[in-house]
C-alpha positions as CSV (number, residue, x, y, z in Angstrom):
1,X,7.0,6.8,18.5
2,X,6.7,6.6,14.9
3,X,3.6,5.3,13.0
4,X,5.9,3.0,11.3
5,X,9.3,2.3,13.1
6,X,11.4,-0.2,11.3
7,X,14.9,-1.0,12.8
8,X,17.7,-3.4,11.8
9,X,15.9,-5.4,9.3
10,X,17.3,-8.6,7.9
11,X,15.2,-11.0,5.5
12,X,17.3,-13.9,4.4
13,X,16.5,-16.2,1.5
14,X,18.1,-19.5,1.9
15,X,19.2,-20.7,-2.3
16,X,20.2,-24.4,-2.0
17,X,24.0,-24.1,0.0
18,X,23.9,-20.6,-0.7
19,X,22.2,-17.7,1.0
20,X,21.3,-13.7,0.6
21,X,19.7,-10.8,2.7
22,X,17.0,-9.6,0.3
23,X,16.9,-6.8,3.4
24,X,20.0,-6.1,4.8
25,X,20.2,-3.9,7.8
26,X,17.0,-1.9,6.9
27,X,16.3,0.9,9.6
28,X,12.8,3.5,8.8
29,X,10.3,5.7,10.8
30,X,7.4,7.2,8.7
31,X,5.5,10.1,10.1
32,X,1.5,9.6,10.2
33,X,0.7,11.8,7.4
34,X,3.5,11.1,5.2
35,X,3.4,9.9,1.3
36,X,6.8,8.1,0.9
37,X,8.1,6.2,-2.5
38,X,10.0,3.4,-2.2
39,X,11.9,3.2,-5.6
40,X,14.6,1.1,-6.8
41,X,15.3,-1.8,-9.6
42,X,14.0,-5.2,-10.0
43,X,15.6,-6.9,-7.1
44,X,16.6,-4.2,-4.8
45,X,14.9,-5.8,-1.9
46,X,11.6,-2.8,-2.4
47,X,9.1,-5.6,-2.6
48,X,10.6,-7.8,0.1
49,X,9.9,-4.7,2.5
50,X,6.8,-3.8,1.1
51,X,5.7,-7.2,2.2
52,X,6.9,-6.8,5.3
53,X,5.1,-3.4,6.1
54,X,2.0,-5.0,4.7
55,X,2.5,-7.6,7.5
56,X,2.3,-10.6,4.8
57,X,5.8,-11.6,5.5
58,X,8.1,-12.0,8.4
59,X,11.7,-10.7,8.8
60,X,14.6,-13.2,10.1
61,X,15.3,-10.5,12.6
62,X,15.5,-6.8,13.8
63,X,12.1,-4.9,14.8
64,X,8.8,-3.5,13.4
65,X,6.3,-1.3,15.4
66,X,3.2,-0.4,13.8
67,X,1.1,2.5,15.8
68,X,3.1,1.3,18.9
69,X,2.1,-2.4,18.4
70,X,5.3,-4.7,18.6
71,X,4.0,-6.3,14.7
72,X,6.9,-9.4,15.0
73,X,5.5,-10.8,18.2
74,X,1.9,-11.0,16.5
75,X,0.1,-14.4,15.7
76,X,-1.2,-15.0,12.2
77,X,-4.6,-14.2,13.8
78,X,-3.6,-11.1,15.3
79,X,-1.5,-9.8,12.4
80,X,-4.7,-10.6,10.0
81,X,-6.4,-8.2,12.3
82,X,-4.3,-5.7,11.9
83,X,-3.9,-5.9,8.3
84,X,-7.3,-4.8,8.3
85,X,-8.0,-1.7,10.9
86,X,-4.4,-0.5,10.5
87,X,-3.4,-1.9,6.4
88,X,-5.1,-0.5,3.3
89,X,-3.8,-2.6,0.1
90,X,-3.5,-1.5,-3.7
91,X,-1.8,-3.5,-6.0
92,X,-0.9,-3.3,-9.8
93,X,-3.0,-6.0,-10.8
94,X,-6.3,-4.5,-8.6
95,X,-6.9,-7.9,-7.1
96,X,-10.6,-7.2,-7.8
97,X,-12.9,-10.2,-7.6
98,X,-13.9,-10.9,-11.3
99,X,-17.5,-12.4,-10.5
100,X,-18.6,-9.8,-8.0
101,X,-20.0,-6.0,-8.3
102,X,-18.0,-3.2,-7.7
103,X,-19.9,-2.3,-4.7
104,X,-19.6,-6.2,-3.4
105,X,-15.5,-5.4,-3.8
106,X,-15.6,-2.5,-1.9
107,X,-17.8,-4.5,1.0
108,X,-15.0,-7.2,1.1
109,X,-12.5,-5.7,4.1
110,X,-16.0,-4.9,5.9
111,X,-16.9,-8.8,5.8
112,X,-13.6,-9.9,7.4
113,X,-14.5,-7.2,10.0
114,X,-17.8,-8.5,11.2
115,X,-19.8,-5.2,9.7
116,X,-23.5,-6.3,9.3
117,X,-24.5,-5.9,5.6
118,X,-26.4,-2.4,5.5
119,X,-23.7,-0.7,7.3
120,X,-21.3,-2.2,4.6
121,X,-23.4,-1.7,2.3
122,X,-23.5,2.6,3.0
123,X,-19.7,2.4,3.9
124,X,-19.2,0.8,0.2
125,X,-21.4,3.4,-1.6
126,X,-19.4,6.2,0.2
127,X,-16.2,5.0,-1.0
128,X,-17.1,5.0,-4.2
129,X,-18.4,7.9,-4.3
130,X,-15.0,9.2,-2.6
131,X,-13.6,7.9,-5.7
132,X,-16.2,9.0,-8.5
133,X,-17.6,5.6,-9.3
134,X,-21.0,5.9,-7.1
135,X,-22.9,4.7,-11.2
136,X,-20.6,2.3,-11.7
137,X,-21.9,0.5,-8.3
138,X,-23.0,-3.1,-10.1
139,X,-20.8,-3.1,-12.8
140,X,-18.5,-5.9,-12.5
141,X,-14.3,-5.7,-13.2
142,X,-14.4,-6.5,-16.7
143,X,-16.8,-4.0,-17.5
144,X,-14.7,-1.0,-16.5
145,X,-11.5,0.5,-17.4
146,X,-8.7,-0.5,-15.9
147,X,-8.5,3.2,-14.3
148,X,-12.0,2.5,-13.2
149,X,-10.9,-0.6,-12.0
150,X,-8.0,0.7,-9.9
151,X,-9.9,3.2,-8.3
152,X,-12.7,0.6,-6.8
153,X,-9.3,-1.2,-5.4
154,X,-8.4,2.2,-4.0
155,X,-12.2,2.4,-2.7
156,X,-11.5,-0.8,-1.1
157,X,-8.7,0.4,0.6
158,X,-10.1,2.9,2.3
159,X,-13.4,1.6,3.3
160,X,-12.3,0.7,7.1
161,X,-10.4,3.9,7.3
162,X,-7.4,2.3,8.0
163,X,-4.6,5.1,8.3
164,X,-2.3,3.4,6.2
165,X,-2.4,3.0,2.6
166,X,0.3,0.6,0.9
167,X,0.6,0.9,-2.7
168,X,2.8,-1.7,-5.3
169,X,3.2,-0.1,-8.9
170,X,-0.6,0.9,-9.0
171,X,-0.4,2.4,-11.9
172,X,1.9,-0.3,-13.7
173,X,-1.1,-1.3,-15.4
174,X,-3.0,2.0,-16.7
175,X,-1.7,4.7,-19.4
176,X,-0.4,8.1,-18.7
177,X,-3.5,10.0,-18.3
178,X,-5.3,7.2,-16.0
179,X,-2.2,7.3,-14.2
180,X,-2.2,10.8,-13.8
181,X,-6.3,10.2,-12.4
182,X,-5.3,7.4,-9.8
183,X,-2.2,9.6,-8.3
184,X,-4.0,12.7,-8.0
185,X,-6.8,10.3,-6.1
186,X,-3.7,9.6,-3.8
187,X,-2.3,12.7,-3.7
188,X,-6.3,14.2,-2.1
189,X,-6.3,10.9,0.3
190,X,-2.9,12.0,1.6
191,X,-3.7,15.6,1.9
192,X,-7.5,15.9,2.8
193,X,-8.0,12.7,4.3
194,X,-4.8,12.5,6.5
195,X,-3.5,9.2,4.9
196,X,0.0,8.2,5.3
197,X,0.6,6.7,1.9
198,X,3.6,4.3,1.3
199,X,4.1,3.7,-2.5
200,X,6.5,1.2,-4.3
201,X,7.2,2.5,-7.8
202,X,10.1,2.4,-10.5
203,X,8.6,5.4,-12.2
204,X,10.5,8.6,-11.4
205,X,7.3,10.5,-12.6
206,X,5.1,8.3,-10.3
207,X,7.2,9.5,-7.4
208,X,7.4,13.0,-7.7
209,X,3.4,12.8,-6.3
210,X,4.6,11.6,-3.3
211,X,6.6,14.1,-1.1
212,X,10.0,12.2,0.0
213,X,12.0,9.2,-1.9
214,X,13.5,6.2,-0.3
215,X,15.5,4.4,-2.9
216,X,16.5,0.8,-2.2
217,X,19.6,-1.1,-3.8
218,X,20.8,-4.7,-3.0
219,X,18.7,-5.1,-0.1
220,X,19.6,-1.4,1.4
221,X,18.5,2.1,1.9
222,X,20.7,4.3,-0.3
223,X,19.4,7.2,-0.2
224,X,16.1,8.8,2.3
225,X,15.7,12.4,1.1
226,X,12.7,15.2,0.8
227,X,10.8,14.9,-2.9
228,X,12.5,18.1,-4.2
229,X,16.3,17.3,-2.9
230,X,16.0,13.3,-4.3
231,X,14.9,14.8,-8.3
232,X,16.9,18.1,-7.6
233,X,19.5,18.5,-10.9
């Protein structure tokens, strides 16, 4: 089986008398290994299924296997569990903690997991360092870049060496050249680290880093195809 192995899924919104599928018959396996962008417009159901993957938000039916675990039969208790061994987040907004050190960031997944505080503590400092940020270790959020920023939340990610890496518009936030930074960060976790990296973006230049395009449109997959066919003239 598939790391991920999506089939038939339907996410219905009810709208007063009125109802629509934000997902609409969406079927998907992704490889272990893989770096896949999910594309498509404001409305195209791409965050709907992002949420799903992430394991924040139930479908109204069809299936979803994570690493062979049946994810729709899960309690909340068991789903927050595997959000974090199995689910590493990124988001476009960093969802950093304003208040609290880089380093105290990077230790949050760790907490949640029961990891006593030196162990977290050397996990932390070694994903920063993964990331370049090893001086930056006390500084808090609003005293970095928003590049520098991104990167701890990619630190974060990766801290518990979950084998999954979900990423919404991370670089929505950041200019070209930090943008350019943060993907190439991505592109080394997918290809030195093993990650399977699952990216929402609307940025065609954003997607090319990744190495096959799924493009969503009115709840559907239009289009599944290798990086170089999806962008080919």
């Amino acid at each position: 089986m598939s790391l991920i192995d999506i089939k038939n899924l339907i996410k219905t919104y009810e709208t007063g008398d009125s109802s629509f599928n934000a997902l609409d018959d969406v079927s998907l396996s992704v490889e272990r290994g893989e770096f896949v962008a999910i594309m498509g417009t404001s409305g195209s159901g791409k965050s709907t299924f992002m949420n799903t993957l992430g394991c924040l938000d139930k479908p109204t039916s069809g299936s979803y296997y994570l690493d062979g675990t049946d994810i729709l039969s899960l309690s909340a208790d068991k789903l927050s569990e595997i959000r974090n061994l199995k689910l590493g987040f990124v988001f476009q907004g960093f969802n950093l903690i304003p208040r609290t050190s880089a380093l105290e960031n990077v230790e949050m997944p760790m907490i949640y997991k029961g990891i006593p505080a030196s162990e977290r503590i050397e996990k932390a400092r070694h994903a920063l360092k993964i990331v370049g940020l090893e001086h930056r270790e006390h500084h808090l959020p609003n005293q970095m870049s928003g590049g520098q920023q991104q990167r701890v939340a990619i630190a974060r990610a990766i801290v518990n060496d979950a084998p999954i890496i979900l990423a919404d518009e991370p670089t929505g936030n950041l200019d070209t050249k930090t943008s350019i930074e943060v993907m190439e960060f991505f592109v080394s976790l997918n290809e030195k680290a093993g990650k399977t990296i699952i990216l929402v973006t609307h940025e065609p230049d954003i997607a090319q880093y990744s190495k096959r395009i799924v493009r969503f449109k009115d709840g559907k997959i239009v289009s599944d195809k290798p990086r170089e066919e999806a962008f080919a003239v």
